[in-house]
PDB file of N, CA, C and O in Angstrom:
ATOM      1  N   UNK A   1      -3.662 -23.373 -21.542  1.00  0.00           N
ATOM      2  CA  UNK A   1      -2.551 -22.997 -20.694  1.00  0.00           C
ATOM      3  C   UNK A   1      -2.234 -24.046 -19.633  1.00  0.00           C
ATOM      4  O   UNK A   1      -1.271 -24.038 -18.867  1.00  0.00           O
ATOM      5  N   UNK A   2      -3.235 -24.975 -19.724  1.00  0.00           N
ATOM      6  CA  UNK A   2      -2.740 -25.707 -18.310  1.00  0.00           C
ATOM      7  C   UNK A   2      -1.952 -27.030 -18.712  1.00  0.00           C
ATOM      8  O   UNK A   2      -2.165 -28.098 -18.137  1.00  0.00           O
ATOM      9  N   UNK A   3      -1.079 -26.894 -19.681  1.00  0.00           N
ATOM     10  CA  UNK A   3      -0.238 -28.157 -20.079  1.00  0.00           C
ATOM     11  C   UNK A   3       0.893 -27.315 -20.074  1.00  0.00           C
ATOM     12  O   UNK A   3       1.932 -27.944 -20.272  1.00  0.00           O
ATOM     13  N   UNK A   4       1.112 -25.463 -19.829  1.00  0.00           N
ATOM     14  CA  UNK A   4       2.166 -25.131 -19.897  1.00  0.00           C
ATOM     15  C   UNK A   4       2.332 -24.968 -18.220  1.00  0.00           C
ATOM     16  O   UNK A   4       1.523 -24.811 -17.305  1.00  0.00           O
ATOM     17  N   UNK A   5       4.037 -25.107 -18.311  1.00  0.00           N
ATOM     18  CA  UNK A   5       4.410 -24.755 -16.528  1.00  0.00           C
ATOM     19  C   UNK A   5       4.798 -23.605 -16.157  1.00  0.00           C
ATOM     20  O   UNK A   5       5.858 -23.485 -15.543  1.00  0.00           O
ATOM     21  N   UNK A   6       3.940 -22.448 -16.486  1.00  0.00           N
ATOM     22  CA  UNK A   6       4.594 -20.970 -16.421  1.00  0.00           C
ATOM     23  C   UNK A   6       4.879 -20.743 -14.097  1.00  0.00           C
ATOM     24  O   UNK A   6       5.760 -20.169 -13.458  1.00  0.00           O
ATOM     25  N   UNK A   7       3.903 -21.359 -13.746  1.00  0.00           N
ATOM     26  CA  UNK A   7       4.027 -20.615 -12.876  1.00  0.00           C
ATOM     27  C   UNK A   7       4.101 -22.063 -11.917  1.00  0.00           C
ATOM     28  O   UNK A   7       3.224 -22.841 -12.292  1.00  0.00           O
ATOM     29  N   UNK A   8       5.213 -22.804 -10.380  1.00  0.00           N
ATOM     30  CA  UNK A   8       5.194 -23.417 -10.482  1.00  0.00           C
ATOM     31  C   UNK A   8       4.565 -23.453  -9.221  1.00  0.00           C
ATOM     32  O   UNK A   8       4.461 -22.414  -8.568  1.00  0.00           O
ATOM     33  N   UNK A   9       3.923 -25.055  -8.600  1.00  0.00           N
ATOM     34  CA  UNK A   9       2.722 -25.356  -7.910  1.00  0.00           C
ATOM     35  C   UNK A   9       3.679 -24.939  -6.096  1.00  0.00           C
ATOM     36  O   UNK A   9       3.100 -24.857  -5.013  1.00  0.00           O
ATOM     37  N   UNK A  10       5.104 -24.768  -6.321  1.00  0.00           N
ATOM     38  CA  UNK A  10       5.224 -24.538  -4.870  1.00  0.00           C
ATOM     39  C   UNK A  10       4.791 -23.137  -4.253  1.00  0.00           C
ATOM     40  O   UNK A  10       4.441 -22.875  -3.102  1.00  0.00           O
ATOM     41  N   UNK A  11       4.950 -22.122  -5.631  1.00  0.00           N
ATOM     42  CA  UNK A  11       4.533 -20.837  -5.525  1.00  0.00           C
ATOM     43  C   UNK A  11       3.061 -20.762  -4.739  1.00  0.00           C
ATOM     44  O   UNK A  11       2.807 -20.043  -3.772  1.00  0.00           O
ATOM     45  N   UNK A  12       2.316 -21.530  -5.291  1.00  0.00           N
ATOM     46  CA  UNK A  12       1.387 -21.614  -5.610  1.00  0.00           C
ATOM     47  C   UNK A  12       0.751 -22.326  -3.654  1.00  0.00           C
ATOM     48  O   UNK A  12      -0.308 -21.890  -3.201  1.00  0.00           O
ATOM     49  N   UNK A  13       1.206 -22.880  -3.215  1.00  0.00           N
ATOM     50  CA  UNK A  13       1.356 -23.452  -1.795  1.00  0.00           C
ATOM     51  C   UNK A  13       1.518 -22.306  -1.141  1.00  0.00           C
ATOM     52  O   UNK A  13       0.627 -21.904  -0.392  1.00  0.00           O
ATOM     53  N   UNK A  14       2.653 -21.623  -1.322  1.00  0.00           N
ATOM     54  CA  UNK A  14       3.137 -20.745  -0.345  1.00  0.00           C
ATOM     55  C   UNK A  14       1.993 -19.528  -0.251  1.00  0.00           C
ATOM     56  O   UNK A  14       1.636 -18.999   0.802  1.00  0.00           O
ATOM     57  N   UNK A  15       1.561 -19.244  -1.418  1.00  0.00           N
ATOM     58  CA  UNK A  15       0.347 -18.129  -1.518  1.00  0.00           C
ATOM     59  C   UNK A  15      -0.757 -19.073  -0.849  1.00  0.00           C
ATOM     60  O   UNK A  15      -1.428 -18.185  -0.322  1.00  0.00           O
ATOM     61  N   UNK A  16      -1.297 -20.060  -0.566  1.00  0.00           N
ATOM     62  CA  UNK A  16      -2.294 -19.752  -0.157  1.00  0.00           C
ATOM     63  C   UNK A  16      -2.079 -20.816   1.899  1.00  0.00           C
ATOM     64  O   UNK A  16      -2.924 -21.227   2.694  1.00  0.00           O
ATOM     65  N   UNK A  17      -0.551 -20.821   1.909  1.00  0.00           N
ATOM     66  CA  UNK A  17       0.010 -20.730   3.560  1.00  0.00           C
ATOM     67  C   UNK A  17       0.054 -19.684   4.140  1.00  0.00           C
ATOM     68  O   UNK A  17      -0.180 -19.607   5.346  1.00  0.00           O
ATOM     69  N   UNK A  18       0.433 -18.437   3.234  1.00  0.00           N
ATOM     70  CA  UNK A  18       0.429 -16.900   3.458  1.00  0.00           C
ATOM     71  C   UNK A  18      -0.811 -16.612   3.838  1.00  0.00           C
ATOM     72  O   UNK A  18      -0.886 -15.820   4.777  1.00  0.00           O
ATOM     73  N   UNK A  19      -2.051 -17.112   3.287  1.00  0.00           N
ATOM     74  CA  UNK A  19      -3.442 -16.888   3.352  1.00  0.00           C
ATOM     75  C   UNK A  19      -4.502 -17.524   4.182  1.00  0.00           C
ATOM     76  O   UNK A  19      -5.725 -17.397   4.234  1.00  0.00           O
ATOM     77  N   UNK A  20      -3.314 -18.512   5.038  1.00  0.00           N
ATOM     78  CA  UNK A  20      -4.101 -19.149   6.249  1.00  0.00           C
ATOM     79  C   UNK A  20      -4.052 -20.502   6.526  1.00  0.00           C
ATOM     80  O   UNK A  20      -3.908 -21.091   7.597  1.00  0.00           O
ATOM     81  N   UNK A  21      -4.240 -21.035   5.031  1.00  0.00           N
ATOM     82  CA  UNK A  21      -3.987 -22.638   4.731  1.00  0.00           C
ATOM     83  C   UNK A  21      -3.580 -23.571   5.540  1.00  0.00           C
ATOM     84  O   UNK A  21      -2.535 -23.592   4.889  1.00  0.00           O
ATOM     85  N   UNK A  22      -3.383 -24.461   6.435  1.00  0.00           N
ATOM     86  CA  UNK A  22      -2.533 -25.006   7.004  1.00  0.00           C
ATOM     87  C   UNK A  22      -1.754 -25.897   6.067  1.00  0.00           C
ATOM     88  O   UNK A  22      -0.528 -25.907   5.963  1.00  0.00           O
ATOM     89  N   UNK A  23      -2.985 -26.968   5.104  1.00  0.00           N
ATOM     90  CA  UNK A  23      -2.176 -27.795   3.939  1.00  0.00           C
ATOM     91  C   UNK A  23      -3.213 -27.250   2.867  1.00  0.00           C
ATOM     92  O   UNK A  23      -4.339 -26.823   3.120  1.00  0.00           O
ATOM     93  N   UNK A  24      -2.543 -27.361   1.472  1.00  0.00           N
ATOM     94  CA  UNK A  24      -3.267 -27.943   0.624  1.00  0.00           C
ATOM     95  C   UNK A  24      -2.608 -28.575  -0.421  1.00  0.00           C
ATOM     96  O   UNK A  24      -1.482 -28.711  -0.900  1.00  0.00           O
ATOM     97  N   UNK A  25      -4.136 -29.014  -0.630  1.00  0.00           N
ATOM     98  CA  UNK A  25      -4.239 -30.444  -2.288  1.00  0.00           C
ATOM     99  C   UNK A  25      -3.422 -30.139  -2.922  1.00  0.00           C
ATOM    100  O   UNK A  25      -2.843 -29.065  -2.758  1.00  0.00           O
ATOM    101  N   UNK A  26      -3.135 -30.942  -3.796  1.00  0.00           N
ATOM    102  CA  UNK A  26      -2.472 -30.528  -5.110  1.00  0.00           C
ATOM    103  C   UNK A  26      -3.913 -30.153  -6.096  1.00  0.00           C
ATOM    104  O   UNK A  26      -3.825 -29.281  -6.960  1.00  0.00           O
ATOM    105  N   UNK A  27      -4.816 -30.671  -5.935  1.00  0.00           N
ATOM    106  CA  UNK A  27      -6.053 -29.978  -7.147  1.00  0.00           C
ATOM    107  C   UNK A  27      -6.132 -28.803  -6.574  1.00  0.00           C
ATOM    108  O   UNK A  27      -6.188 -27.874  -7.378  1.00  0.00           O
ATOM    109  N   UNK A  28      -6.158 -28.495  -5.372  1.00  0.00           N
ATOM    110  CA  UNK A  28      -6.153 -26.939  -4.900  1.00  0.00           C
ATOM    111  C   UNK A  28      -4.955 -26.271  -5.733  1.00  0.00           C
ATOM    112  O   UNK A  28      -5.179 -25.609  -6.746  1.00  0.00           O
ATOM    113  N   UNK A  29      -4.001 -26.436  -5.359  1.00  0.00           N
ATOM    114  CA  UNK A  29      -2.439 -25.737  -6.221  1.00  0.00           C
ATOM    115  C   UNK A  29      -2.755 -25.252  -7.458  1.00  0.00           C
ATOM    116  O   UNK A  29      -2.837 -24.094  -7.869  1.00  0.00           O
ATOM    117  N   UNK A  30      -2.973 -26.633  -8.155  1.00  0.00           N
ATOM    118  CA  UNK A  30      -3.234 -26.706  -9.603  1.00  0.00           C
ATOM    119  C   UNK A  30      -4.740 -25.944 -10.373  1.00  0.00           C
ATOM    120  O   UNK A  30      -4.852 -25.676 -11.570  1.00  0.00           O
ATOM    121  N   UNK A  31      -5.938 -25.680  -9.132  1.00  0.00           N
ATOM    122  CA  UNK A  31      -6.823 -24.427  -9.564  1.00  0.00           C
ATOM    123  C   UNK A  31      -6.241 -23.551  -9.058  1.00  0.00           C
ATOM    124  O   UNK A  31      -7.094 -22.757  -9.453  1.00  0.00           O
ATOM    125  N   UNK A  32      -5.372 -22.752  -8.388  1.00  0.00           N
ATOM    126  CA  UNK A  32      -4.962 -22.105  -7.765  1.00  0.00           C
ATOM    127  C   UNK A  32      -4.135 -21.596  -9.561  1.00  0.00           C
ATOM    128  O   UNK A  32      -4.415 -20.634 -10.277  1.00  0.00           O
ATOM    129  N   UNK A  33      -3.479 -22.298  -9.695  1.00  0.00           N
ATOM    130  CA  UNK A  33      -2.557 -22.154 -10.676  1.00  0.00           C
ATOM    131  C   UNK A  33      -2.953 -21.792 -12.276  1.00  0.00           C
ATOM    132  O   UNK A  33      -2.287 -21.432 -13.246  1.00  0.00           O
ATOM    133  N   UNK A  34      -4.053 -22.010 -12.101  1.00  0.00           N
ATOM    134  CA  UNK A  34      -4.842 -21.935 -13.900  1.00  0.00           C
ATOM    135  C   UNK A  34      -5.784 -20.892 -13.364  1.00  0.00           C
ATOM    136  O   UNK A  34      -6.535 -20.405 -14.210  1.00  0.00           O
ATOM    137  N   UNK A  35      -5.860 -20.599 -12.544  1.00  0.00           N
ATOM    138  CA  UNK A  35      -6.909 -19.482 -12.156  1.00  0.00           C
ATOM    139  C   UNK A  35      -5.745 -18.280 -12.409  1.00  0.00           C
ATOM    140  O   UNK A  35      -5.831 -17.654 -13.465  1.00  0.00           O
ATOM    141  N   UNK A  36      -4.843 -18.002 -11.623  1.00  0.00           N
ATOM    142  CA  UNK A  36      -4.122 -17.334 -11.759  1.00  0.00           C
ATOM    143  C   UNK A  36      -2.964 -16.739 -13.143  1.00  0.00           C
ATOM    144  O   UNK A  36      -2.617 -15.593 -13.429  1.00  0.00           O
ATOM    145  N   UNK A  37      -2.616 -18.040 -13.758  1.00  0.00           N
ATOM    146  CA  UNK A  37      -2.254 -17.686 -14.967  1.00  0.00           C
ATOM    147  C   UNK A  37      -3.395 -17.466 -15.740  1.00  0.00           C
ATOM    148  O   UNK A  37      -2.891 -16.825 -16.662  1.00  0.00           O
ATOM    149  N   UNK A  38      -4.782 -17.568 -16.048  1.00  0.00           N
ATOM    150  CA  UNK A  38      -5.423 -17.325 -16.908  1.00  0.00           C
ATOM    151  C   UNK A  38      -5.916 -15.597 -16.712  1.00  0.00           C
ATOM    152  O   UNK A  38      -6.287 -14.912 -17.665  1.00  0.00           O
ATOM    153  N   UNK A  39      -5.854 -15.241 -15.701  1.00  0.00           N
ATOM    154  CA  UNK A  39      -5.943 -13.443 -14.848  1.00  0.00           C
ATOM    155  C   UNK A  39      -4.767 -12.998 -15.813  1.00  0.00           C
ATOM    156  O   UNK A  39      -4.924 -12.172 -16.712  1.00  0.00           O
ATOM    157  N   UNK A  40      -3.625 -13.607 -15.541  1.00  0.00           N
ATOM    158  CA  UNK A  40      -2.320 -12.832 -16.148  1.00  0.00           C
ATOM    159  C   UNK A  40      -2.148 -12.928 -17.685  1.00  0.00           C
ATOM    160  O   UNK A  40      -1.568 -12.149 -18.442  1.00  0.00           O
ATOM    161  N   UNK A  41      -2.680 -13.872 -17.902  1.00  0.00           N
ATOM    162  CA  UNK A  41      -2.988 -13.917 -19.668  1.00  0.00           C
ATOM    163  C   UNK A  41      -3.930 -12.990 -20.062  1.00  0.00           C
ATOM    164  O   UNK A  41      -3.691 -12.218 -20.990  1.00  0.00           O
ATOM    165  N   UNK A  42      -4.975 -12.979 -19.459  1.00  0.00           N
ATOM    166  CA  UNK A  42      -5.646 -11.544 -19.895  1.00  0.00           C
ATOM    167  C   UNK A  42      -4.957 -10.007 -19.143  1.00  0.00           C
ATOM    168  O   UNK A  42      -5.145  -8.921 -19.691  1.00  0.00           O
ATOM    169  N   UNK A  43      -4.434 -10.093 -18.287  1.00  0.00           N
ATOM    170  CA  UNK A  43      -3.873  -8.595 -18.157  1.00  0.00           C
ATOM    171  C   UNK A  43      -2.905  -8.388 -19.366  1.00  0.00           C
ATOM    172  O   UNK A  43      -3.120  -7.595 -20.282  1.00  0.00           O
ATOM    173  N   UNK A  44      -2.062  -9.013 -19.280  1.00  0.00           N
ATOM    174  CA  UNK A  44      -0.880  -9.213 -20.354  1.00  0.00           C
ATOM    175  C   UNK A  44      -1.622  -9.164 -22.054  1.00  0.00           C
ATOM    176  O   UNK A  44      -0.793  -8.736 -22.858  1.00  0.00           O
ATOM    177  N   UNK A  45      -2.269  -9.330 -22.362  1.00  0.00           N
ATOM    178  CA  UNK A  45      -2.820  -8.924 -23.589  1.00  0.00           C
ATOM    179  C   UNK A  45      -3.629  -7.757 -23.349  1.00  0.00           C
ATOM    180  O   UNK A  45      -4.229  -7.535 -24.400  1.00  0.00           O
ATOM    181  N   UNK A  46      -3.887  -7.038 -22.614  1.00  0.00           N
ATOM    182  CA  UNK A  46      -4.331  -5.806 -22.632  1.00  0.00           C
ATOM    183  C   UNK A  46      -3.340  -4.903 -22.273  1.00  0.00           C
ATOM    184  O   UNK A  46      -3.517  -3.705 -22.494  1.00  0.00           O
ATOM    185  N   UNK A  47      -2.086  -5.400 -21.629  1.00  0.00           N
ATOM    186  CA  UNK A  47      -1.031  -4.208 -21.471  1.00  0.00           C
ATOM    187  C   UNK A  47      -0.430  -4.428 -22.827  1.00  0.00           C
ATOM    188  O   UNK A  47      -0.112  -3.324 -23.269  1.00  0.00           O
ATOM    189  N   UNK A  48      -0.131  -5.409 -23.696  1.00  0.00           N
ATOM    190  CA  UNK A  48       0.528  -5.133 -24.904  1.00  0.00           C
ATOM    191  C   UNK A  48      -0.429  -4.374 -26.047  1.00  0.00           C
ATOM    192  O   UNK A  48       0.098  -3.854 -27.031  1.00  0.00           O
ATOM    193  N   UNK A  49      -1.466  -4.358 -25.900  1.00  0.00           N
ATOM    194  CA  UNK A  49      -2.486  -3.488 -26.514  1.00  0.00           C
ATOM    195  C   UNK A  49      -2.503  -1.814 -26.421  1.00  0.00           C
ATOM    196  O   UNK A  49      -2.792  -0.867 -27.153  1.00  0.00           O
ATOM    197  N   UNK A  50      -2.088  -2.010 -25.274  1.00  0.00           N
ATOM    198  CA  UNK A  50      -2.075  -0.132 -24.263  1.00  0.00           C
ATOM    199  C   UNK A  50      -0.772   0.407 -25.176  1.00  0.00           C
ATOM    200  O   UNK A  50      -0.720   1.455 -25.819  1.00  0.00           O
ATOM    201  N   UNK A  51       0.446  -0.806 -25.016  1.00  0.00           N
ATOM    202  CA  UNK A  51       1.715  -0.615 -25.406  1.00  0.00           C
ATOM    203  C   UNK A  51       1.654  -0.067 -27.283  1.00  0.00           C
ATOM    204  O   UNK A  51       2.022   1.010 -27.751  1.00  0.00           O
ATOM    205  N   UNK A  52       1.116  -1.146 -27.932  1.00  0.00           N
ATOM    206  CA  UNK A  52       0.745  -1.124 -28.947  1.00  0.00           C
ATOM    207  C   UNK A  52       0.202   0.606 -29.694  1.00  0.00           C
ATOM    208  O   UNK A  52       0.593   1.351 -30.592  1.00  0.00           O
ATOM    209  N   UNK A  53      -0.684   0.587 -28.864  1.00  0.00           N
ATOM    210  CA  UNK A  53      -1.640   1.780 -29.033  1.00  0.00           C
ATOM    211  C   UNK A  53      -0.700   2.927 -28.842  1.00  0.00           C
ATOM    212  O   UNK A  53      -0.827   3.926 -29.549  1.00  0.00           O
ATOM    213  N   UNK A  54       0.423   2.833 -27.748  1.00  0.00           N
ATOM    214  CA  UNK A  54       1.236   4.231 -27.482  1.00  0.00           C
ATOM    215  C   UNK A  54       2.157   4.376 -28.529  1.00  0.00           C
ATOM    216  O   UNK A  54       2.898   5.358 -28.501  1.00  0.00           O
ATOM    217  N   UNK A  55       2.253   3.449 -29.583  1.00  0.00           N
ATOM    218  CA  UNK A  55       3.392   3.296 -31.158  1.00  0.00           C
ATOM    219  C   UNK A  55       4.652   2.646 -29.994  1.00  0.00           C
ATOM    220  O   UNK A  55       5.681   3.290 -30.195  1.00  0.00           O
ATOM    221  N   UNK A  56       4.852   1.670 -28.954  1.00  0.00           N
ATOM    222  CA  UNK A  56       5.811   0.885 -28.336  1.00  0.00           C
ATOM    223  C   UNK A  56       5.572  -0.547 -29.157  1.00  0.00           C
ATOM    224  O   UNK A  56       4.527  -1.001 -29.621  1.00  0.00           O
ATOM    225  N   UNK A  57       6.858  -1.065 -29.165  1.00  0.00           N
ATOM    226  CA  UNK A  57       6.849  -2.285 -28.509  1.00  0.00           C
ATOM    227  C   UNK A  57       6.944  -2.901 -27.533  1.00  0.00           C
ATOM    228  O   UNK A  57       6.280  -3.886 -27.211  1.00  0.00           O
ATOM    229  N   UNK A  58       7.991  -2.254 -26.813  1.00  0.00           N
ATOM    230  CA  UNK A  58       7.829  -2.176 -25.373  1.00  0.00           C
ATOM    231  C   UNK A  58       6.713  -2.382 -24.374  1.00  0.00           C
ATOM    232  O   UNK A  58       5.787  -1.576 -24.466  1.00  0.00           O
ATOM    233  N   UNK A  59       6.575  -3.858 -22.880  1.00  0.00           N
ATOM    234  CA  UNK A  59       5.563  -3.088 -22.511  1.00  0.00           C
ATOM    235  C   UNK A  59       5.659  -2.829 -21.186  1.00  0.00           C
ATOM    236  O   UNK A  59       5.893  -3.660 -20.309  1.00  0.00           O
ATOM    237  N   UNK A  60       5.425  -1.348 -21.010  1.00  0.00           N
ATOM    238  CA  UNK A  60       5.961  -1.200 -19.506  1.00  0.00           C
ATOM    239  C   UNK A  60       5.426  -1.884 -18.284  1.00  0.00           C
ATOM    240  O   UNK A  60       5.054  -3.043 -18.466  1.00  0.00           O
ATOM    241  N   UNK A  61       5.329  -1.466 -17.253  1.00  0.00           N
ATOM    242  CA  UNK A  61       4.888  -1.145 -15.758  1.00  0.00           C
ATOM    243  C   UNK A  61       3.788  -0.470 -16.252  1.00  0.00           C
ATOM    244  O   UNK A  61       2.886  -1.294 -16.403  1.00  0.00           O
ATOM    245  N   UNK A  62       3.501   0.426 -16.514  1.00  0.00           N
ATOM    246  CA  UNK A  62       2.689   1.482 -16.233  1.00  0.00           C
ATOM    247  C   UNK A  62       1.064   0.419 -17.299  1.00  0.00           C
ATOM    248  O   UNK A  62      -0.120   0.172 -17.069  1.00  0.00           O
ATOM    249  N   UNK A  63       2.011   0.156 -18.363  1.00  0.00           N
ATOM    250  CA  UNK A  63       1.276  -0.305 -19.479  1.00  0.00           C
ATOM    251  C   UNK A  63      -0.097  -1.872 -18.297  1.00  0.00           C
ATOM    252  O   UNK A  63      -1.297  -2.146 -18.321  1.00  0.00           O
ATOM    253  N   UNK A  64       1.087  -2.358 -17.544  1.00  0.00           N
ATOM    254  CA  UNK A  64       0.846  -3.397 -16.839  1.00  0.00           C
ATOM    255  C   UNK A  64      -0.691  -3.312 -15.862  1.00  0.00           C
ATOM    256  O   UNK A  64      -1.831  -3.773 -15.797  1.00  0.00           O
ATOM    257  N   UNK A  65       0.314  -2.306 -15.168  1.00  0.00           N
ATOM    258  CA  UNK A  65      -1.141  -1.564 -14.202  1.00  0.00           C
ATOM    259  C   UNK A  65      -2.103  -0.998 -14.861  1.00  0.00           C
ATOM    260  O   UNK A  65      -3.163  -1.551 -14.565  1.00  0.00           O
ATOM    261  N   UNK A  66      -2.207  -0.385 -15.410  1.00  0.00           N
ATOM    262  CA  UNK A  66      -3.407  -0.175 -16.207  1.00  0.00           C
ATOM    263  C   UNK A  66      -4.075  -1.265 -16.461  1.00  0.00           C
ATOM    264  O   UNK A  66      -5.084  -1.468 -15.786  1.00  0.00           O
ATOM    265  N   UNK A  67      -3.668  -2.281 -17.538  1.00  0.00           N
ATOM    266  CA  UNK A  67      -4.179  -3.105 -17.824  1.00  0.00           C
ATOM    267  C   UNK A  67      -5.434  -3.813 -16.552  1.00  0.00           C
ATOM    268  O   UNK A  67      -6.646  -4.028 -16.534  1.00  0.00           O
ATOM    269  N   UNK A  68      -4.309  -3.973 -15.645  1.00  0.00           N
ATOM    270  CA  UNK A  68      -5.078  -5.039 -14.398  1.00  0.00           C
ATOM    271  C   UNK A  68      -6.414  -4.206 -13.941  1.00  0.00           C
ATOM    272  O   UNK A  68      -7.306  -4.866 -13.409  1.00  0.00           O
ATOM    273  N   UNK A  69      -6.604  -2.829 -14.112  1.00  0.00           N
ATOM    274  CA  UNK A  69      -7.532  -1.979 -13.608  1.00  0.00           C
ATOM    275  C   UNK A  69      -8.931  -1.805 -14.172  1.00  0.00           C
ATOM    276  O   UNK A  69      -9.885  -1.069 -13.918  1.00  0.00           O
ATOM    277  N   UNK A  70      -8.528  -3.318 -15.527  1.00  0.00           N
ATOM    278  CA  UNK A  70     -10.230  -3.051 -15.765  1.00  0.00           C
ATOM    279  C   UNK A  70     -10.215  -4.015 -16.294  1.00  0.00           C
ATOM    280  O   UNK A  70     -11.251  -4.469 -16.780  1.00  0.00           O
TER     281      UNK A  70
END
């Protein structure tokens, strides 16, 4: 995942200025950034699983939260 640009490194600044930061790295950003998309790659295959399992293709909110809860 970390050659794709799903999520981009300014986001990624601002979350952790929100969190106290005064500056950071770009290697900070960029673990910041593969840490975080790799969390959402596994929620996201367990909410399309939940989805799956309910006979959807669809995958909701609900499907979402769940997922993240375990």
């Amino acid at each position: 995942m970390a050659t794709q640009k799903l999520l981009p490194l300014a986001a990624m600044e601002k979350i952790l200025k929100q969190c106290g930061a005064e500056r950071a790295s770009d290697k900070a950003k960029i673990a910041l950034k593969d840490v975080i998309e790799d969390i959402a790659a596994e929620i996201s295959e367990r909410a399309v699983k939940l989805a799956v399992h309910s006979g959807r293709v669809t995958v909701k909110a609900s499907d979402v939260k769940l997922a993240a809860k375990y």
